[in-house]
C-alpha positions as CSV (number, residue, x, y, z in Angstrom):
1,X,142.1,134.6,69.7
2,X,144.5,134.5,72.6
3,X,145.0,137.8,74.4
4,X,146.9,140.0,72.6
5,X,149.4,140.0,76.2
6,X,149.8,136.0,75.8
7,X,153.6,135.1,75.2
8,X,153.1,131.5,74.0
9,X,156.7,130.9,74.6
10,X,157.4,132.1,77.6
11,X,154.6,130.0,78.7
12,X,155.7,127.0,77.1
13,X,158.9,127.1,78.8
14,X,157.4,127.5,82.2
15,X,155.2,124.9,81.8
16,X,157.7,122.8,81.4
17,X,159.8,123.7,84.3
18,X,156.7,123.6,86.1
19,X,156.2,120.0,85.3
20,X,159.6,119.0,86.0
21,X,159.8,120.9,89.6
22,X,155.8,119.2,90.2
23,X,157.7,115.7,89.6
24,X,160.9,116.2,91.7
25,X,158.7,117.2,94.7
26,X,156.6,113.6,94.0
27,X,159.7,111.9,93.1
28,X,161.4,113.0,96.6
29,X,158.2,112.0,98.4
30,X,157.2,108.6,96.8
31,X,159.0,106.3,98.9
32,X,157.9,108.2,102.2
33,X,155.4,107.8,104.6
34,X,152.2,109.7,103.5
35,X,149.4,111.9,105.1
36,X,146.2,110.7,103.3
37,X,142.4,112.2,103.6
38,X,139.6,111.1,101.9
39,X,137.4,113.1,99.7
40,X,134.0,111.9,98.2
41,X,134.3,108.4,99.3
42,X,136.5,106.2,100.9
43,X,138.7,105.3,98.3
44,X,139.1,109.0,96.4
45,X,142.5,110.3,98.3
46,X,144.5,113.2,98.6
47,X,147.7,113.1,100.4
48,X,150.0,115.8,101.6
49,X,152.0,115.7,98.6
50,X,149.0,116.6,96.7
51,X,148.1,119.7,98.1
52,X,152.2,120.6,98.5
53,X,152.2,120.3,94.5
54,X,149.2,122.1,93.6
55,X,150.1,125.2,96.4
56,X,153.0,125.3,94.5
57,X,152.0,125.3,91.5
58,X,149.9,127.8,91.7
59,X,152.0,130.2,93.6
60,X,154.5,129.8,91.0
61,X,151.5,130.5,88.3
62,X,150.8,133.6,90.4
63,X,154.0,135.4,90.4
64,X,155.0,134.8,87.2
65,X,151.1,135.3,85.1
66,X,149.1,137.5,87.6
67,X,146.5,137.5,84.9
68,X,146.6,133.8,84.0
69,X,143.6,131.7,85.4
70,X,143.8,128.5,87.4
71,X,141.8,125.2,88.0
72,X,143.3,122.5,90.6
73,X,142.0,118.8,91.7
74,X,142.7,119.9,95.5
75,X,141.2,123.6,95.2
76,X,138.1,122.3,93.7
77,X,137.9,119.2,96.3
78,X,135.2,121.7,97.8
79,X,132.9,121.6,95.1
80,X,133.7,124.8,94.3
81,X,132.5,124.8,89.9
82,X,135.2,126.1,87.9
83,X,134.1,128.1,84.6
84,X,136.4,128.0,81.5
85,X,136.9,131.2,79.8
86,X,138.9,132.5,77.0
87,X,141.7,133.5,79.5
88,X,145.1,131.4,79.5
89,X,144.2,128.5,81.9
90,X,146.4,125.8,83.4
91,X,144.5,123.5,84.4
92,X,146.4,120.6,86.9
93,X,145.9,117.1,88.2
94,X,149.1,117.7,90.7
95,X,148.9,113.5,91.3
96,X,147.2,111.9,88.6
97,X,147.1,108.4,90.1
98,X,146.8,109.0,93.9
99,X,145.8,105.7,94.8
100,X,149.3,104.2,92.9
101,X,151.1,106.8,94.6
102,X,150.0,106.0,98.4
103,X,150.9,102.2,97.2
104,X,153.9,103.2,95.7
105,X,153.0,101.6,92.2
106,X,155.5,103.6,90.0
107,X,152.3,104.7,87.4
108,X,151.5,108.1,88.9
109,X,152.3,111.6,87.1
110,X,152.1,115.5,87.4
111,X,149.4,116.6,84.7
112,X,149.3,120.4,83.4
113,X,147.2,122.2,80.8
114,X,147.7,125.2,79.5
115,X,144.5,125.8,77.5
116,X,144.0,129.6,75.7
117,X,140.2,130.5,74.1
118,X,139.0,127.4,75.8
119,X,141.6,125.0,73.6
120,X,144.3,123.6,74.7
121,X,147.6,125.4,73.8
122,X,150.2,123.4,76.2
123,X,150.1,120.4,77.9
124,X,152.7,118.4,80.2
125,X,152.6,114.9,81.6
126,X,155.7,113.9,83.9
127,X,156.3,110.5,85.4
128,X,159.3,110.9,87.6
129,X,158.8,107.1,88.9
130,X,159.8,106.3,85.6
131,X,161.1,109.5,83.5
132,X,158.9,109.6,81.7
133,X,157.8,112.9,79.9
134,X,155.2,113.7,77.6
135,X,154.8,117.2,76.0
136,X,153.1,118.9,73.2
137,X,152.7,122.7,72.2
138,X,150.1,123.5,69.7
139,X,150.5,122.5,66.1
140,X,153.9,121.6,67.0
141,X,153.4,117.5,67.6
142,X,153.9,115.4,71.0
143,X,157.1,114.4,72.4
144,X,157.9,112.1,75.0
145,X,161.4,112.5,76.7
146,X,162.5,115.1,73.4
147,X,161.6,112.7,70.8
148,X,158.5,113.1,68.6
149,X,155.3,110.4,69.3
150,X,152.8,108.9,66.8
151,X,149.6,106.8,67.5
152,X,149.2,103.4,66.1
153,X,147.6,103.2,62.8
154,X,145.0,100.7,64.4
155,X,141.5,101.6,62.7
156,X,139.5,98.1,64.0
157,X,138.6,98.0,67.6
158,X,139.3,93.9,66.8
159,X,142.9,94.9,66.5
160,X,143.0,97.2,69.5
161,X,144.4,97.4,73.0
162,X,142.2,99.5,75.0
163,X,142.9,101.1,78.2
164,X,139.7,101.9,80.6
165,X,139.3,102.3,84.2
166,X,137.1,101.2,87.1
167,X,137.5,104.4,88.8
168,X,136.9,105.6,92.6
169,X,133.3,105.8,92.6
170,X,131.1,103.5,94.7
171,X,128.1,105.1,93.0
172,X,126.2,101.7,91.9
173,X,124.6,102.8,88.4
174,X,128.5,104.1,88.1
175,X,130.2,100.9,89.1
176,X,127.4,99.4,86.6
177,X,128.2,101.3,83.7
178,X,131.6,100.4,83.8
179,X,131.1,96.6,83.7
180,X,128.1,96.7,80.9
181,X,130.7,98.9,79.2
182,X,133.8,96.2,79.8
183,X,131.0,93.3,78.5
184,X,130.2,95.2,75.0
185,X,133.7,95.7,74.3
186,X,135.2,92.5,75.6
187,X,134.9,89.8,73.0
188,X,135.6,92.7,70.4
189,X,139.0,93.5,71.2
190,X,142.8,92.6,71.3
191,X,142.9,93.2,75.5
192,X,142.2,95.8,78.0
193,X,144.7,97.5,80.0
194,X,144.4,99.8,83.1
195,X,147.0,102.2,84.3
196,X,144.9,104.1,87.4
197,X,146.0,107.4,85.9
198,X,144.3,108.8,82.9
199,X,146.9,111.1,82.0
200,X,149.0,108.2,81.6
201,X,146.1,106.2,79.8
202,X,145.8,109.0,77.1
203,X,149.7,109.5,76.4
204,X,149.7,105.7,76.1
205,X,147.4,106.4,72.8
206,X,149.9,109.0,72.0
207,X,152.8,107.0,71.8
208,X,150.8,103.8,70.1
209,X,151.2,101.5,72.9
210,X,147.2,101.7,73.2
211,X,145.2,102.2,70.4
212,X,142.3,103.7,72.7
213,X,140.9,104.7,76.1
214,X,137.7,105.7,77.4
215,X,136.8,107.4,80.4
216,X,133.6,108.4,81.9
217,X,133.8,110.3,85.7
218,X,136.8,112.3,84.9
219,X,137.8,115.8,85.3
220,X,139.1,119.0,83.4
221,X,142.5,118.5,85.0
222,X,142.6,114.8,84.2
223,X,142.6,115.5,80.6
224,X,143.3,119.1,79.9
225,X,147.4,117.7,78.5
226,X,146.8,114.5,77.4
227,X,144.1,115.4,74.9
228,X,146.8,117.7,73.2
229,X,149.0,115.1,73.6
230,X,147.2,112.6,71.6
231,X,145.8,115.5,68.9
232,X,149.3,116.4,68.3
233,X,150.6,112.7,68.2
234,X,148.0,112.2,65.5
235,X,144.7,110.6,67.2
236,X,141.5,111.9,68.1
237,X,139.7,113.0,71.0
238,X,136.1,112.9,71.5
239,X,133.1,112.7,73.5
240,X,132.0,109.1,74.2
241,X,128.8,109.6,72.0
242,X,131.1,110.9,69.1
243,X,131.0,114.7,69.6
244,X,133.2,117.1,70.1
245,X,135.5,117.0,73.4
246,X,134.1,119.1,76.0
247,X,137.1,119.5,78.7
248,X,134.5,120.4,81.3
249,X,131.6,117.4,80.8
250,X,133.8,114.6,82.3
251,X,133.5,112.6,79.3
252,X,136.2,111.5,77.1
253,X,137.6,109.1,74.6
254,X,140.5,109.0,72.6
255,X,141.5,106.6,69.9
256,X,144.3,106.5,67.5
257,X,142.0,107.3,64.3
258,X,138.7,108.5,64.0
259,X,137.4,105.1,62.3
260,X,138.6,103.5,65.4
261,X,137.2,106.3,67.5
262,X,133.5,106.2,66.1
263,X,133.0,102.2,66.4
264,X,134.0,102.2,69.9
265,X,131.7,105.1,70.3
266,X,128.8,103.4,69.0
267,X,128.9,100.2,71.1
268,X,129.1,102.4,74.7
269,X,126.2,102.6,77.3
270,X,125.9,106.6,77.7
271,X,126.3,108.1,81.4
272,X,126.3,111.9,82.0
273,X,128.2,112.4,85.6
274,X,127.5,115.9,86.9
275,X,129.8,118.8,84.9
276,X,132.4,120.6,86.4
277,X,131.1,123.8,85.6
């Protein structure tokens, strides 16, 4: 049960002005010249805009829920393990799509999630490039710019569009997994797309322009909003074996029916990349 201090409205309605402060700051800063570091390799960025976001995100978080927990991308660049308790939770990718944003390839986004007794109670995705934004509040549905989002009612991966990503690693058995992955699906589906954002990837699912996406290597605040998103726009959300989601494992699939979920799910090769707890 949520704390019995938890205002799910207030919160709601910060989250949101969260999101849309978060994607004015990379919206002013898109078209500008960058300061970009590298983190585990050479192609897994942060720039300055990054760490601006998240710092004030979480200042912002600060004053207004002392209480209220906190996991980042850029605070946890470290390798600092972050624990998910019961507490209220916002969890942020403050650039989902780095590398688009240093190439100023309009498919980049602000992701927060407000999760509350380890389930996700809030979740925002904010495109500025385009304006687009995706929310959804518990048991309330998915919206994307105010107006409600259903998946496809695809059920056959041979009539799907599936997103999937190569991703930043240049871990070999990684890079590996990914193509024998790409060669079970290939002949068995409509096309494959990739976005470089997996926020973006899962509210694609949401809105039924994908009918699935599967990601293995990603983090807590990669999908902690977009797996509300798609739950509330009527699709599933799942481990890659067919389990339940864990936010934490770095593990993920989401598909616009559980039929469509659980054949994809039984063709993958199996990776387990390290937690992030």
């Amino acid at each position: 049960m949520p704390p019995s201090d938890f205002d799910g409205n207030a919160s709601y309605e910060f989250g949101l002005a969260m999101a849309k402060k978060a994607g004015a700051m990379i919206k002013d800063a898109f078209r500008r010249p960058k300061t970009v570091d590298t983190k585990t390799c050479d192609i897994d960025f942060v720039t300055d805009t990054d760490r601006a976001v998240e710092k004030m995100l979480l200042s912002e978080i600060s004053a207004r829920f002392p209480t209220h927990k906190f996991i980042g991308e850029e605070a946890s660049a470290d390798g600092t393990k972050n624990s998910l308790t019961a507490e209220p939770t916002w969890i942020i990718d403050p650039i989902d799509g780095t590398m688009n944003f240093i190439h100023r390839y309009p498919l980049v986004c602000v992701s927060i999630g407000l999760w509350v007794d380890k389930e996700p109670f809030a979740g925002f995705v904010f495109n500025p490039i385009l304006d687009l934004f995706y929310s959804a509040r518990k048991n309330e549905g998915a919206f994307l710019n105010g107006k409600r989002l259903h998946v496809s009612d695809t059920t056959s991966l041979s009539q799907s569009l599936v997103m999937f990503e190569l991703g930043t690693a240049r871990d070999p058995a990684k890079r590996e997994s990914v193509i024998e992955n790409f060669n079970r699906l290939l002949d068995r589906g409509h096309g494959f797309r990739s976005m470089g954002t997996c926020a973006l990837n899962m509210c694609a699912v949401a809105e039924g322009g994908a009918d699935a996406y599967f990601e293995y290597g990603v983090h807590s605040w990669d999908v902690a909003a977009g797996s509300l998103i798609v739950r509330e726009a009527g699709g599933y959300v799942c481990d890659p074996s067919g389990g339940d989601l864990d936010v934490m494992s770095r593990r993920m699939l989401c598909a616009a029916s559980p039929v469509l979920a659980h054949e994809i799910c039984s063709l993958l090769f199996q990776i387990y990349p390290e937690r992030d707890d």
